[in-house]
N, C-alpha and C positions, 0 to 999 in steps of 0.2 A: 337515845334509842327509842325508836317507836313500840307502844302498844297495842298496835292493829292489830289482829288475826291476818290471816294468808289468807288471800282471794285471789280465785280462780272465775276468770273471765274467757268465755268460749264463743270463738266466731267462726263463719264460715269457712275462711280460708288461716284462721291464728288464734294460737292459745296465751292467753296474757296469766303469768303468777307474779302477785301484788301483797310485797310483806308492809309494805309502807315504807323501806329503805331503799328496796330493790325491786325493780318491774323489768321479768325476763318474759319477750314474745316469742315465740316459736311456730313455724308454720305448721297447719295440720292440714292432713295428717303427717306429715315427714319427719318432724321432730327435727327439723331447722333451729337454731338458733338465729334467730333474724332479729333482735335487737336488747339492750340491755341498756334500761336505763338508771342513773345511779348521780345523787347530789348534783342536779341542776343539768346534766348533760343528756341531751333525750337520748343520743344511743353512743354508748362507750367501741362498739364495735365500727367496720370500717362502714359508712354510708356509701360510697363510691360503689362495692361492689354490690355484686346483685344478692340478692337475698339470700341465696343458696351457699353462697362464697363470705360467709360471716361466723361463723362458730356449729361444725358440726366433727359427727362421728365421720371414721374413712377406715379403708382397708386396702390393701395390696391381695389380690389372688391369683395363683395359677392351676391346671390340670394335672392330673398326679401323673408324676415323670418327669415334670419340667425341673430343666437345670437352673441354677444359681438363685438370686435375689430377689427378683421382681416379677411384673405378671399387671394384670388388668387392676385397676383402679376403679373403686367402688366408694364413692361417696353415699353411706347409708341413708336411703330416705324410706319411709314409712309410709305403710298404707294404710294403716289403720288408728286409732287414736284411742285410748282410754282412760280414763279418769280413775286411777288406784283409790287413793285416798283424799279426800275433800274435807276441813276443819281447819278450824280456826288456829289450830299450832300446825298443821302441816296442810301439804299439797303431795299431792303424789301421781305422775302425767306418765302416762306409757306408750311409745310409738312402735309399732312392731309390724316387721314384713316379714311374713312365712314366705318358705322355699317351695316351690311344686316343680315337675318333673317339663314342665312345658318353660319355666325360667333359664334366662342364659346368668344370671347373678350365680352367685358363691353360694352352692348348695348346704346353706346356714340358716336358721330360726333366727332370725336377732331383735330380741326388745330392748329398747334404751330408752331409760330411766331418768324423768329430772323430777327433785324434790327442794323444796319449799318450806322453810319452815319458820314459826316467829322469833319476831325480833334476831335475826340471822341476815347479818349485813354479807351475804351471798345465797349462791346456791347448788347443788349436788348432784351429780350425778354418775351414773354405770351401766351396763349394760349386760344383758344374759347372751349368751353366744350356743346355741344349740344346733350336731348334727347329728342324724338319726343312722343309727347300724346301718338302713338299709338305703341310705343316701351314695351318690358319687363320693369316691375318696375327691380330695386336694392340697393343693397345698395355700399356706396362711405365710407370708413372708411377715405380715406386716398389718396391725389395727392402732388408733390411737385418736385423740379427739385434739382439735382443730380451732383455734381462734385469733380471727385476724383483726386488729385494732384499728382505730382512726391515725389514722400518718400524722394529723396535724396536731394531734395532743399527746400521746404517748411517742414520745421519744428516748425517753431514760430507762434503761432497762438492768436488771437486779439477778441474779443466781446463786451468789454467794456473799461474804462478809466484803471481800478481796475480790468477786471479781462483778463489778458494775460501771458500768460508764452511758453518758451518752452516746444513743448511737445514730446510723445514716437512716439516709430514706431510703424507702424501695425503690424510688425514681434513681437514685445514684449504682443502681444496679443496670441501670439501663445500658444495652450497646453503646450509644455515644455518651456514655457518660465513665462507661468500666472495660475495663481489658480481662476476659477468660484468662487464668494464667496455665490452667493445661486442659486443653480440651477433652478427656476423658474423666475431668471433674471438675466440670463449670459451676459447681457451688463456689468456686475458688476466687475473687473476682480483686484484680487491681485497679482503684478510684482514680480515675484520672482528671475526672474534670465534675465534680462533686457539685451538687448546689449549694451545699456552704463549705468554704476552701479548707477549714481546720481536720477535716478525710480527706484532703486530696494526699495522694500517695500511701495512704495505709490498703493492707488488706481487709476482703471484707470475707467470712466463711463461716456459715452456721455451724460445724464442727466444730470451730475456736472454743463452742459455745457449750461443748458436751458434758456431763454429768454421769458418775456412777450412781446406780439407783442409790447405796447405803446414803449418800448425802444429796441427794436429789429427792427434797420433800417440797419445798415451795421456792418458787423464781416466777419473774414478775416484770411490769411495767408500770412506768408512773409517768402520771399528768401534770405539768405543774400551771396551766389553769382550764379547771380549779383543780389544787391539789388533792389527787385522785390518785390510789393504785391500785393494780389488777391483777389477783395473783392466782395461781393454781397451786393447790395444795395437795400433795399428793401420802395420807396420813398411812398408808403400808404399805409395804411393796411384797404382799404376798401372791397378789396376781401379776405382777411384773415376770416377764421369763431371764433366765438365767443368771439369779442369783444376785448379792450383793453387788460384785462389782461391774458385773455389765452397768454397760455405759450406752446413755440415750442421749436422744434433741432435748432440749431444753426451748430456751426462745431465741429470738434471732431476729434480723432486719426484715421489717413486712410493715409494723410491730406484727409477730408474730408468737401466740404463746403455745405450744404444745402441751400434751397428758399423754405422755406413751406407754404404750401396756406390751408391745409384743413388738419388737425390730430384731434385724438383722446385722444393724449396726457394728463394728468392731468386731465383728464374731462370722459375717458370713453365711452359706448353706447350711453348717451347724445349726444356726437359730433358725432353722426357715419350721413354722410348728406344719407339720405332714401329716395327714388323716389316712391310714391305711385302710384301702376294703373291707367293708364289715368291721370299720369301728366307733361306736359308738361315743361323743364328747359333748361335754358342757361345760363350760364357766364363767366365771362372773367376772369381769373388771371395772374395779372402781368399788366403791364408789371414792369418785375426788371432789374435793370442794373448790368451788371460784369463789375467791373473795376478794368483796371492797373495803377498802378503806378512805381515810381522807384527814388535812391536814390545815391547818389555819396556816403554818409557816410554807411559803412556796419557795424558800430559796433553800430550805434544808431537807433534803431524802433520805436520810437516816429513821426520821420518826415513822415514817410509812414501812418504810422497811424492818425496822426492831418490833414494829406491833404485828407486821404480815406473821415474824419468826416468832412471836408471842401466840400469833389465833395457829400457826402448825403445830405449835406442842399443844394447844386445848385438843384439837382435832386428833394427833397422833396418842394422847393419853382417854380420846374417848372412844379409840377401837378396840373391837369392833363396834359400827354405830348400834343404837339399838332401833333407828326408825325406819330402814330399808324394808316396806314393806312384804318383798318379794323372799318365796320361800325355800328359793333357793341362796337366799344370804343369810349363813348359822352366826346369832346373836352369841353372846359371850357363855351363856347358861349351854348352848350347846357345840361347845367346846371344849378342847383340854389342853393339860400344861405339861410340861414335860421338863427336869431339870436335873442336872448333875456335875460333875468336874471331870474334867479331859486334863491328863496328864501327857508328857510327853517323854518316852525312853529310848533314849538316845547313847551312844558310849558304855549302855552298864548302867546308866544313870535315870532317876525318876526325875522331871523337872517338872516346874507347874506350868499349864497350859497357859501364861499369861498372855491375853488380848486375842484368845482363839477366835477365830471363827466356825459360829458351831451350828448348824442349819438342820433342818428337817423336809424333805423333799422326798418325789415320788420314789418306789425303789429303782436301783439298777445299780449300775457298776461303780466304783469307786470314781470320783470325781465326775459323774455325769449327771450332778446338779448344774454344771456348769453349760449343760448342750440342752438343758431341758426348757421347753416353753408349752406343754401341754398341759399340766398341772400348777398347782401352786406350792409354794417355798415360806418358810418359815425361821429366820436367822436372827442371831443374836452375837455380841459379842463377849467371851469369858472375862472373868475379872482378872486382878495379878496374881489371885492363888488356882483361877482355871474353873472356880467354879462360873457355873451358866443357871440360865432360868427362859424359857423358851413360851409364850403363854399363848394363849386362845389361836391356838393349832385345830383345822378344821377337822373333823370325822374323816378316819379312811385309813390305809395302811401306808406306811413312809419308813424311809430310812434313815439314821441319821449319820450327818457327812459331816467335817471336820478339817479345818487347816490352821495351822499355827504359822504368823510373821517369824522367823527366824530359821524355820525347818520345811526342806524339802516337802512336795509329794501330798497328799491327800489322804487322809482318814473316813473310811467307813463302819459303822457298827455290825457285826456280824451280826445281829437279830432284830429281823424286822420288828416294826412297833404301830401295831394298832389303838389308834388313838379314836375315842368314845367322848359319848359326850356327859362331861366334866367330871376324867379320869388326871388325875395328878399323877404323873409315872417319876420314878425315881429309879434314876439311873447307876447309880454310885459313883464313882470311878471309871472311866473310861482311858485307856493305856494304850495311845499313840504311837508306834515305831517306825520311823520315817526308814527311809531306805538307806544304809550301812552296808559296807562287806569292812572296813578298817579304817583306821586313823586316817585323818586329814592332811595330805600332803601338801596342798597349796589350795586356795578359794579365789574367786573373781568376783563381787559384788555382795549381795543382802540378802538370801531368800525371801521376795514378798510376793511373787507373781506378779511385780512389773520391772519397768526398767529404771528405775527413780534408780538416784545416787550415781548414775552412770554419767560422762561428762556429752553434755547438750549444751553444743556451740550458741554464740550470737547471733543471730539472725542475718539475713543479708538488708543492710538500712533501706533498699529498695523494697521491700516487703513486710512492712512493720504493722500488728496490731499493738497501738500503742498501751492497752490495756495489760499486755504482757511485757511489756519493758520492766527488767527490774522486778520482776511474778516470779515467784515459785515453780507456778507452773511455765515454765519459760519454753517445757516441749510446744506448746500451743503455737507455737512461730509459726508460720508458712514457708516450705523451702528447706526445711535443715536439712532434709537427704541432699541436697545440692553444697553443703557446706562439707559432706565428706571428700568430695576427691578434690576443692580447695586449700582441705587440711592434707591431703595425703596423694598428692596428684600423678606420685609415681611410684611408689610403692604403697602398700599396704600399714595397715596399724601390726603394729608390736610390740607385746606388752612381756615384761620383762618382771619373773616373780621375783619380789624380793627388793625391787627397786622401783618399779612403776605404780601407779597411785591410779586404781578405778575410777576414781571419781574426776582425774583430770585425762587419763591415759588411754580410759577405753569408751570408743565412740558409743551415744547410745543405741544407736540399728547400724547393721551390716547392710548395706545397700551395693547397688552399681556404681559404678564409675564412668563418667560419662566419655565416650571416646572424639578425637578431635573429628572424626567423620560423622558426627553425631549420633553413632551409635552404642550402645551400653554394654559392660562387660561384667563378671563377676569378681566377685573379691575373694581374696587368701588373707586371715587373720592369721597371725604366727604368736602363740605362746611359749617364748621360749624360760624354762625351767629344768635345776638341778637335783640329781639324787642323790647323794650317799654312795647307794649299794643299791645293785638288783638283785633279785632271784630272779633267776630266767624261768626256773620252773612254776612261779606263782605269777597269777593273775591280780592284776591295778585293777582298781573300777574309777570312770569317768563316767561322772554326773552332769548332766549338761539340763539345764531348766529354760526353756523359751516362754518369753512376755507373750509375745505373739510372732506370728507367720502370714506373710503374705504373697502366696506362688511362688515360694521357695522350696529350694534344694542344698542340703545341709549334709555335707561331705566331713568326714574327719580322717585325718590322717598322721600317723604318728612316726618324727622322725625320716619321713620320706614324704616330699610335698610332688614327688612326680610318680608314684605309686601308680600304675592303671587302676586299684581295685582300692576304693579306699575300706578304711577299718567299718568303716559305718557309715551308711547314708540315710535320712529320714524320707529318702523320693520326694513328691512333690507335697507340699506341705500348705494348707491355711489360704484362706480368704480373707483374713481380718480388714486391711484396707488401716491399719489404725497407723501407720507409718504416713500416709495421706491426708488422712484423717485427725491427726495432730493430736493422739491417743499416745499414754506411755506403755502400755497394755493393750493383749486382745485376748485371746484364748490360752491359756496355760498348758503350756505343753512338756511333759519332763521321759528323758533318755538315758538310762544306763547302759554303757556302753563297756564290755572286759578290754581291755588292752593287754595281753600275751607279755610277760616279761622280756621275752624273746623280740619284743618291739622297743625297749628301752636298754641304756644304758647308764654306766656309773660316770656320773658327769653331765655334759648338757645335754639336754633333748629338747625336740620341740614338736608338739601340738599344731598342726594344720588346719583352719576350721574353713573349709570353701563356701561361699553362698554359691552356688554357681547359676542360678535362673538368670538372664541378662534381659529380658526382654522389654522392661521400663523401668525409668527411674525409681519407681514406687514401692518393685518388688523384693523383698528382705526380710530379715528378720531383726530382734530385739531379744538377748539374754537377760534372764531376772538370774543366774547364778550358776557359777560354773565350779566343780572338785574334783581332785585327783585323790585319789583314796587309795595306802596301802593295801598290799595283800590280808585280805582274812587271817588272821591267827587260827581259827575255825570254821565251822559252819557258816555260811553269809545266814545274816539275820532276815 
């Protein structure tokens, strides 16, 4: 490890910071990442492309009113250049383009930050995001920072324990080299004629690739001459929007490495962050670390790998940093903690919150931590007796929100909590009551807010990421919506309580059915189940839990599947895409639904569940848990 000081070298047109391990150039003023040198290699990044197209910040914007996802493309460059902090343990470089009223850009203040520090085999960086009350509103679909690698040395790429492999070149993405497999998401691409033959016939798809933030901390690329790898460390995800489990890019075929801070991804309009008239916003993302490392063994990627997951726990045990010059990033001294136990009562019963998820986020309604991307979030999860401990939660006033793996539904605190700085709050006991009106007549799956444990076919051998042969994650295939109506090509699934088994019995998304004229149709799920006894004069409650929704329409109908009017419809529902997108989850979505005794009888019945949207393959949905619940004995809880 070297003991040089950080030097800051400044040119006309590029700013060089130099610890002695690492030399990052950046153009000024723009705050380009234009090259990064590291153990013998003058630049880790791609040489081929142009300066501009090597490692920077970017954003997605549209005008307020615009619909869905996307909008203008704004790759941030800077006009101006400042030198924060200069010594010999740190550097600290600021590139910043204010908004005036004569700009067509994204009426946004944004400085983006890189810092330098010794003996710091990488380097740091974030960005302040500021818009003024009396600014244009807009809309933010999308921010996040950008690094494209050298093709001929990084080719091995890392995310997880499980899931790493070598991967293609961006050349085998090429038209004559790849087949689009649905032209309304040509991320999708079948290799047909590879430059090296061991990808010919797999798929290639940077969604294969995706991550929820709780386990998306560092993923990476490696070189193996010289053994070299490149990783982004991403040590909290307080500024990430929508909570734990949203799900981001990670890295993909380019080499390409992403740090996303704000998508749309799996979730849609939902996540698009919206700045209403006369409203005032600022925040910080990041700060993320890029880090190298390096390896004498080049035939083994393990060591680079176990030490990357070695410098993320330093990194996620030393937030918040304490050298982020800027004063809008509050150090740990001004901040507070917040900790208690979440119980859960359920049946009459007290149980412990164990494995809660227990966050703290802006206020609003119960479960709209989940839609939230203008603020920051603060999660943890409870122990097996439910207690939690929640720490260095920024100043400001927050709610706190709550969900339990095994039980329905969402928990919110009924009293907000203003958090100061370095207030310890103590909560005590926190007492959960998921939604009840009576005993459990029959269940379909796990409450976790995805569709895991549901049965996800094998793949079509035409369409194989070999990386997921024999995975866990085996939703990751490309194409399973097209394996339902090979499973079921002339009637429907029907799942039978009492004798059918979820996990091999019920498909995981309710999709279309493709018809022989090539157009698509909706589906009838049929639940058929027995009662005992009815009261006709008491009311069942049907609980129905959705993973995600995407441009569907969810009919239920009880006992009569030709009903004009069904019992319940949730209209057109969800953007998620995570059915395409090769996600087991998108937006959680939960319905109680009365079903009139008067619609049941003593003996069989059956449960009608219509997808009825037909309009592409893609659109459907995915149940995380389905109950039929007795009449109340009393008051619904």
């Amino acid at each position: 490890m070297s003991s040089l000081g950080v030097e800051l070298h400044i040119e006309d047109n590029h700013v060089i910071m130099d610890n002695g391990i690492v030399q990052v150039t950046l153009s000024n003023p723009g705050g380009i990442v234009t090259g990064i040198q590291y153990k013998g290699i003058d630049n880790l990044l791609e040489v081929l492309n142009e300066e501009a197209n090597r490692g920077y910040w970017d954003l997605v914007w549209s005008e307020t009113g615009s619909i869905g996802t996307t909008g203008t493309y704004d790759r941030i460059v800077g006009t101006k250049f400042t030198v924060i902090v200069e010594s010999e343990e740190q550097v600290e470089i600021s590139f910043t383009r204010e908004w005036n009223h004569d700009d067509k850009n994204v009426p946004l203040n944004i400085d983006k930050r890189f810092v330098m520090l010794r003996n710091s085999s990488g380097f740091y960086s974030y960005a302040i995001y500021e818009h003024l009350k009396e600014w244009p509103a807009f809309n933010l679909p999308q921010t996040r920072i950008t690094f494209k690698l050298r093709k001929e040395k990084f080719q091995y790429m890392a995310i997880a324990d499980n899931r790493q492999r070598n991967m293609p070149l961006p050349d085998d993405r090429l038209p004559e080299r790849s087949q689009i497999l649905n032209s309304d998401f040509p991320e999708a691409v079948l290799l047909v004629n590879p430059i090296e033959p061991q990808y010919k016939g797999e798929v290639d798809d940077k969604y294969q690739y995706s991550c929820e933030n709780q386990n998306l901390r560092v993923h990476g690329w490696l070189c193996k001459d010289p053994h070299v790898g490149f990783w982004q460390i991403t040590p909290s995800d307080e500024f990430r929007s929508g909570g734990p489990l949203k799900q981001n890019l990670t890295s993909h075929v380019g080499p390409i490495c992403l740090a996303m801070f704000l998508s749309a991804h799996y979730s849609g309009e939902d996540l698009v962050l919206k700045l209403k008239p006369n409203e005032p916003w600022k925040k910080v993302f990041g700060p993320v670390f890029i880090y190298l490392n390096s390896s004498s063994d080049a035939k083994d990627s393990s060591p680079l790998w176990e030490d990357a997951k070695k410098q993320m726990m330093t990194e996620v045990q030393s937030w918040p940093y304490e050298f982020p010059a800027s004063s809008d990033f509050p150090t740990s001294k001004q901040r507070g903690n917040v900790s208690g136990r979440i119980l859960v009562r359920d049946s009459d019963h007290n149980i412990l919150g164990d494995g809660a998820y227990v966050g703290l986020a802006p206020p609003g309604d119960v479960g709209s931590w989940q839609r939230d991307c203008k603020g920051y979030q603060f999660w943890t999860r409870a122990d097996e007796n439910g207690y939690y401990s929640i720490k260095n939660i920024r100043e400001g006033n927050c709610n706190l929100y709550a969900w339990v793996p095994g039980f329905i539904g969402d928990y919110r605190c009924g009293v907000a909590i203003n958090i100061t700085p370095g207030c310890d709050i103590q909560l005590g006991d926190l007492v959960y009551e998921p939604p009840r009106d009576g005993p459990t007549l029959w269940e379909i799956g796990f409450p976790d807010r995805t569709a895991t444990g549901f049965y996800v076919p094998d793949p079509n051998p035409k369409y194989i990421n070999k990386l997921y042969v024999n995975h866990p994650d085996r939703f990751r295939q490309w194409g399973l919506w097209e394996r339902y109506a090979e499973l079921y090509p002339k009637e429907d699934l029907v799942y039978t309580i009492g004798t059918s088994d979820y996990s091999k019995d019920w498909f995981f998304a309710q999709v279309t059915r493709k018809k022989d004229d090539g157009t698509y149709q909706g589906t009838t799920w049929k639940i058929n189940f027995q009662l005992d006894n009815v009261n006709q004069t008491k009311t069942h409650k049907l609980r129905v839990a959705l993973a995600t929704a995407n441009i569907a329409v969810l009919q239920i109908r009880v006992n009569d599947s030709n009903a004009d009017t069904p019992l319940f419809t949730t209209g057109v529902i969800g953007h998620d895409n995570a059915i395409c997108r090769h996600g087991i989850h998108g937006l959680y979505r939960l319905y109680s639904i009365n079903v009139p005794g008067t619609l049941l009888a003593k003996g069989d019945n059956t449960v009608f569940l219509t997808q009825a949207m037909s309009t592409s393959p893609l659109v459907g949905i995915m149940y995380d848990y389905i109950r039929l619940e007795a009449p109340s004995s009393s008051t619904s809880a």
